[in-house]
DOPAVEX-537731 format. One line per field, with one value per residue: residue in one letter; x, y, z of N, C-alpha, C in turn. Coordinates in pm, 1 decimal, decimal comma. Example, Ala and Ser with C-alpha at 12.3 -4.5 7.8 and 13.67 -1.06 7.14 Angstrom:
<sites>
type: [a|s]
nxx: [1319,0|1285,0]
nyy: [-569,0|-225,0]
nzz: [780,0|708,0]
caxx: [1230,0|1367,0]
cayy: [-450,0|-106,0]
cazz: [780,0|714,0]
cxx: [1320,0|1290,0]
cyy: [-330,0|3,0]
czz: [780,0|787,0]
</sites>
This chain:
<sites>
type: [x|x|x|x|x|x|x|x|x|x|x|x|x|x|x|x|x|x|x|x|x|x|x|x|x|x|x|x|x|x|x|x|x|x|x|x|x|x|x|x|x|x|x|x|x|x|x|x|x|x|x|x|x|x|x|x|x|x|x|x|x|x|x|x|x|x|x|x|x|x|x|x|x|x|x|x|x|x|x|x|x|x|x|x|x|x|x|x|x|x|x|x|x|x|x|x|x|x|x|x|x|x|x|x|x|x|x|x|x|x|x|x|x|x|x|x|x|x|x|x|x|x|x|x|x|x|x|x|x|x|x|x|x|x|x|x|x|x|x|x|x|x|x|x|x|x|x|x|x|x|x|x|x|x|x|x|x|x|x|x|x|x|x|x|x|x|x|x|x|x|x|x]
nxx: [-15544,9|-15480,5|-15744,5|-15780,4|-15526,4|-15661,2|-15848,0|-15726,6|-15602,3|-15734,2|-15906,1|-15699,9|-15597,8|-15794,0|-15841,2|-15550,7|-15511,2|-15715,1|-15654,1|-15457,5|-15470,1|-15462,0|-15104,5|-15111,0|-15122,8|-15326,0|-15398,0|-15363,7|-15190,2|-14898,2|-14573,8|-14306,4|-13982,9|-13705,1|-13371,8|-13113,2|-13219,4|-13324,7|-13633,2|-13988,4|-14305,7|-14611,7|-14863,7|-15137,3|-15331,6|-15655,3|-15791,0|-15992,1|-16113,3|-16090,0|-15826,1|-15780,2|-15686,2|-15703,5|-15500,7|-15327,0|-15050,4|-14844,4|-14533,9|-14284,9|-13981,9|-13977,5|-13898,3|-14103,5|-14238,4|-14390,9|-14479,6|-14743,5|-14959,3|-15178,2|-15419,4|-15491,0|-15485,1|-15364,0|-15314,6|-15223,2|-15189,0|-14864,8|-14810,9|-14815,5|-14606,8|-14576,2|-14668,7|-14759,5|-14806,8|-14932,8|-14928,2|-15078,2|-15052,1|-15133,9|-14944,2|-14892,6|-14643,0|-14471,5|-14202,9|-13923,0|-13837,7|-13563,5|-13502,5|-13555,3|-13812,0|-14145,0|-14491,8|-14575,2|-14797,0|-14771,1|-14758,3|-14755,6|-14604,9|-14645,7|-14466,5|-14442,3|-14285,6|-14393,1|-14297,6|-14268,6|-13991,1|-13909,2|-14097,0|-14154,3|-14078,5|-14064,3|-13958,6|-13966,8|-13959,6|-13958,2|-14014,5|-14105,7|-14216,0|-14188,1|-14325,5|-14027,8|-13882,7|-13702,8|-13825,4|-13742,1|-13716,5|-13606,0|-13627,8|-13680,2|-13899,7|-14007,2|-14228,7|-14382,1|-14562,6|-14945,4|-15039,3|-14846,8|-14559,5|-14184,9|-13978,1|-13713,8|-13524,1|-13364,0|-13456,2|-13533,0|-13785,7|-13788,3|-13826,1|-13700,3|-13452,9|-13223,8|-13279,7|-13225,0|-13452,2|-13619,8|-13965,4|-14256,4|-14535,6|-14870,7|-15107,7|-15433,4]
nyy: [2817,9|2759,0|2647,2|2425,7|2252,9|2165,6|2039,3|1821,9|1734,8|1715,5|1470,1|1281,0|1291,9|1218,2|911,7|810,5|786,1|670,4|410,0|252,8|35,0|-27,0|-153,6|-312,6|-479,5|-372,8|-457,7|-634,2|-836,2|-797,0|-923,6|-837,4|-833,3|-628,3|-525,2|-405,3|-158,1|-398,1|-527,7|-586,3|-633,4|-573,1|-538,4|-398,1|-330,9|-217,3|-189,5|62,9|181,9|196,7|385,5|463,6|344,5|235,5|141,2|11,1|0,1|-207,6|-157,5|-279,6|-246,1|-446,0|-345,3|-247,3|-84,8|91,5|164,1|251,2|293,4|442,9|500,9|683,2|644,8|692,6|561,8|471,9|412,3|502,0|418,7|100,3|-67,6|76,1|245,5|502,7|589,7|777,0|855,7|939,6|936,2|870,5|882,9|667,2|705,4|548,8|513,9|341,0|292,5|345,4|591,6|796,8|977,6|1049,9|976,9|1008,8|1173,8|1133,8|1299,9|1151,1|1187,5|1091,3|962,8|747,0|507,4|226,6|-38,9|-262,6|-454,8|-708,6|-1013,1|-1134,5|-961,0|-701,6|-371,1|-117,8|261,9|483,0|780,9|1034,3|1196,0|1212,6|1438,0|1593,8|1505,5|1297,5|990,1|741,2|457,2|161,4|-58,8|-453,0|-680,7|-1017,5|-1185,5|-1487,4|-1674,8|-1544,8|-1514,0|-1463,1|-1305,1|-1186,2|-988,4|-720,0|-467,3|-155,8|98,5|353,0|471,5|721,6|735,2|497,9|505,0|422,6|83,2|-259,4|-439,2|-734,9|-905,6|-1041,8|-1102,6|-1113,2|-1175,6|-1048,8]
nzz: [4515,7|4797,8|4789,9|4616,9|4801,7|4997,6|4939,4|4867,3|5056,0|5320,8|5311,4|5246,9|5530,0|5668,9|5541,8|5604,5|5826,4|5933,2|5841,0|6001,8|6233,3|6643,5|6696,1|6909,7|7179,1|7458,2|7700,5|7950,9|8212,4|8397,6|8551,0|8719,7|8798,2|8978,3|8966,3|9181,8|9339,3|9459,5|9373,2|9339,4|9102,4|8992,6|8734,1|8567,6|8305,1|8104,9|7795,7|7751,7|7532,3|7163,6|7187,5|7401,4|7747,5|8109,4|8366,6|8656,6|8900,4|9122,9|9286,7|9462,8|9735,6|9933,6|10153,1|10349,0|10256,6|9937,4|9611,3|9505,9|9174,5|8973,6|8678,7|8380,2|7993,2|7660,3|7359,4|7030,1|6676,7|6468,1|6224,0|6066,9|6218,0|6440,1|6756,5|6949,2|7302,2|7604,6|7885,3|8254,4|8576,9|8955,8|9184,3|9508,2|9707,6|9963,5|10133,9|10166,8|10551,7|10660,4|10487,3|10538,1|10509,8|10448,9|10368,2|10034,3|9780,6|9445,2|9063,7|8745,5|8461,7|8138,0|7793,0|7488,8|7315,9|7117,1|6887,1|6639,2|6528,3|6460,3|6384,5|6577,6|6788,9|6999,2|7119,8|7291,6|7462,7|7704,7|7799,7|8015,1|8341,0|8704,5|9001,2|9040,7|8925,4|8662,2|8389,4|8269,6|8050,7|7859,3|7640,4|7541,5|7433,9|7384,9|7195,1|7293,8|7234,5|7127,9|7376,1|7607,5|7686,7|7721,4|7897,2|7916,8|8023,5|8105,8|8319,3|8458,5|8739,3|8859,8|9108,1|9290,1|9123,4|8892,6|8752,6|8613,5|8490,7|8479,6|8311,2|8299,4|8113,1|8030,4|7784,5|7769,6]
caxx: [-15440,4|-15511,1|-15880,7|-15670,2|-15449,8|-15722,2|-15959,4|-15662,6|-15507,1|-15832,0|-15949,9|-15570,9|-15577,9|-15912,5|-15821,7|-15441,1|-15535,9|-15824,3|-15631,5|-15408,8|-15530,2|-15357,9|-15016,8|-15035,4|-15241,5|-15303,6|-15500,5|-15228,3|-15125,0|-14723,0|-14560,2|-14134,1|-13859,4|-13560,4|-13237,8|-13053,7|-13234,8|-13422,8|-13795,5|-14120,4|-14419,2|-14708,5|-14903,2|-15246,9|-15384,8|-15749,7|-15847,4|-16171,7|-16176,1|-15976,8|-15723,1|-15761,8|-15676,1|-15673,7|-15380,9|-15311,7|-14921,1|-14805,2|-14422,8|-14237,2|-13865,0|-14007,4|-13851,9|-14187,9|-14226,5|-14427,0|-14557,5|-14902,0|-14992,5|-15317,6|-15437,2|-15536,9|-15361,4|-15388,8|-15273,1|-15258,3|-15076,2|-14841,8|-14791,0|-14793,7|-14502,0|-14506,4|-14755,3|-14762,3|-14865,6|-14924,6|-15030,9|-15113,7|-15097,7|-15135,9|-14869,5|-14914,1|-14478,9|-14423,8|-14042,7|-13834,2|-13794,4|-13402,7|-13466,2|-13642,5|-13909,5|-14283,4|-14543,0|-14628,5|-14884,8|-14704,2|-14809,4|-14654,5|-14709,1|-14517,4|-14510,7|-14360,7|-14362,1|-14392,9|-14182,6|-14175,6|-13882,7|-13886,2|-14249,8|-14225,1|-13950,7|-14060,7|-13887,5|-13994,1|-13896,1|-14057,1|-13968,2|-14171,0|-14147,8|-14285,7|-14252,7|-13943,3|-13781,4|-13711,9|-13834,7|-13667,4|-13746,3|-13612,6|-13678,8|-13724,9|-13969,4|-14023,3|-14325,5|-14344,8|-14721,8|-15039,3|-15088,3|-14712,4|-14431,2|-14121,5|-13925,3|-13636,5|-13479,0|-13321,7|-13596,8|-13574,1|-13938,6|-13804,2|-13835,4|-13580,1|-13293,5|-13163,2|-13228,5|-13239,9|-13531,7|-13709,0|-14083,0|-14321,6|-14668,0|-15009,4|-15215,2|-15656,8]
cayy: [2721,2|2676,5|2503,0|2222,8|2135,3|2075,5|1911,5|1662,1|1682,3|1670,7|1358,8|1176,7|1289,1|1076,8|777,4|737,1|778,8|522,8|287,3|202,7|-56,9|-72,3|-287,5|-372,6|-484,7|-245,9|-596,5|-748,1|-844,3|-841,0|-960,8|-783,5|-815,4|-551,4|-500,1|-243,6|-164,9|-554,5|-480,4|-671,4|-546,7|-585,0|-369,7|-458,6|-263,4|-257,4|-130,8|111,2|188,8|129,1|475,5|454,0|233,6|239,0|78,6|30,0|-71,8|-130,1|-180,1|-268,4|-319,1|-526,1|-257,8|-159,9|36,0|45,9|232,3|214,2|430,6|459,5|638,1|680,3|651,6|679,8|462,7|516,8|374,4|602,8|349,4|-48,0|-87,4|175,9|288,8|598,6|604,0|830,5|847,6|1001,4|846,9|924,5|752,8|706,6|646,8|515,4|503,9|236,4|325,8|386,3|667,2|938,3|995,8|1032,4|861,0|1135,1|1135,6|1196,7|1272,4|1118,1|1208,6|994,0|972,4|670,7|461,7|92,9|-79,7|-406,1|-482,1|-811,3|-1091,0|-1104,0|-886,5|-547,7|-269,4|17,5|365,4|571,2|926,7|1136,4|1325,4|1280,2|1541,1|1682,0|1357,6|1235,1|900,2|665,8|325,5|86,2|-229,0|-552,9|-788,6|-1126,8|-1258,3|-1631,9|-1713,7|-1486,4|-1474,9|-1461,4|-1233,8|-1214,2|-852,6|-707,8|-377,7|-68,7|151,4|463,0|518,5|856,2|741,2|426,0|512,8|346,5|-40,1|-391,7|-537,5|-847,6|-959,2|-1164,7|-1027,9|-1206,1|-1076,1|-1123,0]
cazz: [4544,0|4902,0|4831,7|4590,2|4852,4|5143,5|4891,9|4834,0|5244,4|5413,4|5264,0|5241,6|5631,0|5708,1|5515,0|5668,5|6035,2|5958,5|5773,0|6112,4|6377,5|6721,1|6663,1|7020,9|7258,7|7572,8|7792,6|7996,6|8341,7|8394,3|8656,7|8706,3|8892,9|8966,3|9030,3|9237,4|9443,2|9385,9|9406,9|9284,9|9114,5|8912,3|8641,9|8521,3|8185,9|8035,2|7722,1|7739,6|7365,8|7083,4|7178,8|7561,6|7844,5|8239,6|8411,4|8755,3|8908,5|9271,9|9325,2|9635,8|9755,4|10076,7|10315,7|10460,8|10139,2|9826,7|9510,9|9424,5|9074,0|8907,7|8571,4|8224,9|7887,1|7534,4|7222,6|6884,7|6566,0|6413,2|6102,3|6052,3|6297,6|6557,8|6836,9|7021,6|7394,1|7681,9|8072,0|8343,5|8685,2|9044,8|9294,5|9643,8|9779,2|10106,1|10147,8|10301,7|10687,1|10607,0|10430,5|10694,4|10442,3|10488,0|10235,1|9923,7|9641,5|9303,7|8969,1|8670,0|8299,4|8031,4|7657,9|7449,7|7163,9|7114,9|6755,8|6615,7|6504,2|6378,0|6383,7|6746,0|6849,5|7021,9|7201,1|7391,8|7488,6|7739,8|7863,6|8147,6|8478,1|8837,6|9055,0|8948,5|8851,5|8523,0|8435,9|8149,9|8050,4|7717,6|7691,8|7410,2|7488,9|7275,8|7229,7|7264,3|7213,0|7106,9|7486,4|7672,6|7677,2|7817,0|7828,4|7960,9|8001,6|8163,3|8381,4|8611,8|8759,5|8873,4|9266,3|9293,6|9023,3|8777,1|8760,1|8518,4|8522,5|8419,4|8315,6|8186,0|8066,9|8006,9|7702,6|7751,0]
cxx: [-15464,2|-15633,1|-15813,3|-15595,2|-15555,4|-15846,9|-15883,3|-15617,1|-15643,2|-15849,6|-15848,7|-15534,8|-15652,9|-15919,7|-15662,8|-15449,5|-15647,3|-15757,4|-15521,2|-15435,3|-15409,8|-15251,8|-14997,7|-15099,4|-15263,7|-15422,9|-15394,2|-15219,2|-14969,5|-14674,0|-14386,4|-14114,9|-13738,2|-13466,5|-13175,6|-13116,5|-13319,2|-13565,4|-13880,8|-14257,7|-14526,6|-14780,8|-15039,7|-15316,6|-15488,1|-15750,8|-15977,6|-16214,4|-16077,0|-15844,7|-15739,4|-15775,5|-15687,9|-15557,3|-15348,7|-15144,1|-14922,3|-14637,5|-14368,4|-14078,2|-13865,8|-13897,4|-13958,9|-14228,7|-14295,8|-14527,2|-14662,0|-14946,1|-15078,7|-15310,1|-15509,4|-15437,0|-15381,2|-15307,5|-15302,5|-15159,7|-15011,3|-14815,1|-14819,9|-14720,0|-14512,0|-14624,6|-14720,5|-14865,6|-14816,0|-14969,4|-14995,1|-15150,1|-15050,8|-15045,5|-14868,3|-14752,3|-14474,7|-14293,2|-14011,7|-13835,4|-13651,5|-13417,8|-13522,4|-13709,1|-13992,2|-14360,5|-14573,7|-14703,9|-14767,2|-14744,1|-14710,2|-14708,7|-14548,6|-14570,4|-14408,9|-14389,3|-14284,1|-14336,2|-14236,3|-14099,2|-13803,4|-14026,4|-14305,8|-14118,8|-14016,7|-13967,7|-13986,5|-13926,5|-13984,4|-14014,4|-14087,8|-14117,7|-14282,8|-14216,8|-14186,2|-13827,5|-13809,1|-13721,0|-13783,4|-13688,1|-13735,3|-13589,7|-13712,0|-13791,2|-14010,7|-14164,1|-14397,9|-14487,3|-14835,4|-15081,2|-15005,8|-14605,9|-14338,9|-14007,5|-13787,2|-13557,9|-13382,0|-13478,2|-13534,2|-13670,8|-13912,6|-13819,1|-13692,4|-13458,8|-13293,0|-13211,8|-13253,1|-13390,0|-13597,7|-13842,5|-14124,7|-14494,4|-14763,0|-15077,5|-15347,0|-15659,7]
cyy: [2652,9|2598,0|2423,4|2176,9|2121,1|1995,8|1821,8|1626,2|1631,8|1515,0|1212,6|1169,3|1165,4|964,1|758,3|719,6|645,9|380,9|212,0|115,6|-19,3|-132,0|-354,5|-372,2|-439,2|-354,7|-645,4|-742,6|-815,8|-835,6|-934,0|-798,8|-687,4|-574,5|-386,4|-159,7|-350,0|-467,4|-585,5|-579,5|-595,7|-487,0|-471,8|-332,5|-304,2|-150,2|-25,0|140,5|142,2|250,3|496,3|331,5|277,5|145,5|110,4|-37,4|-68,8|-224,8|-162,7|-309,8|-426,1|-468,9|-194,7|-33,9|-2,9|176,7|197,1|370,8|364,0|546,4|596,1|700,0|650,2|654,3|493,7|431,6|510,5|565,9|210,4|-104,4|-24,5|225,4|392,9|562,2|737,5|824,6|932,9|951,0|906,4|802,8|805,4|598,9|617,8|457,4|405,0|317,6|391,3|491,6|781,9|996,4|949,8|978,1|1017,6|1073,4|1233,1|1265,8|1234,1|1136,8|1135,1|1011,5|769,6|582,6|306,8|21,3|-241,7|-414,6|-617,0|-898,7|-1088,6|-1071,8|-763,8|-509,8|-167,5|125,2|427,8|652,2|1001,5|1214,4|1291,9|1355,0|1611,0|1576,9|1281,2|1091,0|837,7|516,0|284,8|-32,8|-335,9|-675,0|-886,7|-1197,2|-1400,5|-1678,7|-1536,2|-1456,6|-1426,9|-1404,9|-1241,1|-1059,1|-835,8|-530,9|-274,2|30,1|219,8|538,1|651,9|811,1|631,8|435,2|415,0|128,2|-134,8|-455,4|-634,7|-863,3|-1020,8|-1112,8|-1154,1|-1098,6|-1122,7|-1067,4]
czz: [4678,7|4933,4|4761,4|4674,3|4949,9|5048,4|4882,2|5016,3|5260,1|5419,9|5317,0|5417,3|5723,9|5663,1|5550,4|5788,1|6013,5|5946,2|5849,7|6226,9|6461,4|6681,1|6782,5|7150,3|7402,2|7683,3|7841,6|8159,3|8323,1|8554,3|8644,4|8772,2|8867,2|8990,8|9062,8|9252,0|9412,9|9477,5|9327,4|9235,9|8991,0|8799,9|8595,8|8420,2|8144,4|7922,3|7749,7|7622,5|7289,7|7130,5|7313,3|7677,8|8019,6|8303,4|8559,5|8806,5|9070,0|9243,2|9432,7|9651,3|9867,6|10183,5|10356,4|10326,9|10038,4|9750,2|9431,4|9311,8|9025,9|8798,2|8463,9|8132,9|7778,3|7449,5|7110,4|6797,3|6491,1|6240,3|6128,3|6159,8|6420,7|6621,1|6949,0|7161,1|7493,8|7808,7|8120,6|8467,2|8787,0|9169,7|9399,1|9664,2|9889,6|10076,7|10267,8|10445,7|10701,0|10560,1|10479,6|10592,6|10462,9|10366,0|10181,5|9829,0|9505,0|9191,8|8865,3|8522,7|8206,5|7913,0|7595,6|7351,6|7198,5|6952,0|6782,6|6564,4|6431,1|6462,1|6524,5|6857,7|6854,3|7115,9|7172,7|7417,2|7562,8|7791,2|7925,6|8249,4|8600,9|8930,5|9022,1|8908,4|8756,7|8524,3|8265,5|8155,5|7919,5|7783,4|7523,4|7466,1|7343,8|7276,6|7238,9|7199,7|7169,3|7269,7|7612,8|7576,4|7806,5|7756,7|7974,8|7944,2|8110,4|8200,0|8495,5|8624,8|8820,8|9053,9|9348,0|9226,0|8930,4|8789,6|8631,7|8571,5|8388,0|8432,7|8243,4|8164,6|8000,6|7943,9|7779,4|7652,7]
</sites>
């Protein structure tokens, strides 16, 4: 009994994982804004294969302060619609002056999944932890062109709190 079912799994395992492309392209600049605390920041993502990327971010509130993270990450399709990601990145914090804090290196590990939702309607979800602070981020971004987006959401990176922010993202 148990060689008929792995002569039929095995097989049905290696042709559904194949038969998935990316839904979502892991090449982009983006360029955000916050709110509460207001901050500015950037993110820049490359592909290196089809199921891994590198990604670099620096964010700042312009008090003399700013978060620069680095890492690796991996992508996957989990169906037609839906993409699984993960990272791993190393942040170097320098804290506003106001806040009698010294600069620290972090680490941050995240998980999260990417949806379309309608032709060029996605949302986001991402859940992690740096340090010992939980990090949360949803979000629906629209995609206007094959090369421009424009997104919007709720986001706590686990170092600033809670805020709204806005962006706009550039596919290559």
């Amino acid at each position: 009994m148990a060689s008929q079912i792995s002569k039929w799994l095995i097989p049905f395992a290696l042709i559904s994982s194949s038969a998935y492309a990316n839904n979502f392209d892991y090449n982009y600049f983006e360029f955000r804004v916050g709110s509460s605390p207001q901050s500015m920041g950037a993110e820049y993502s490359v592909s290196l294969t089809d199921n891994f990327h590198a990604l670099a971010r620096l964010d700042s509130q312009f008090e003399h302060d700013g978060d620069a993270a680095g890492g690796i990450g991996f992508n996957g399709p989990l169906n037609d619609f839906v993409d699984i990601y993960g990272q791993a990145l190393g942040h170097y914090v320098d804290y506003p002056n106001d806040e009698n804090k010294s600069s620290e290196t972090l680490l941050e590990l995240n998980v999260g999944l990417r949806l379309w939702i309608a032709e060029k309607l996605e949302t986001e979800i991402k859940v992690g932890t740096i340090d010992d602070h939980s990090i949360f981020n949803a979000g629906i971004r629209f995609h206007s062109t094959d090369q421009l987006s424009l997104g919007a959401g709720f986001v706590n990176n686990g170092i600033w709190g809670p805020q709204i922010e806005m962006n706009v993202r550039a596919l290559f």
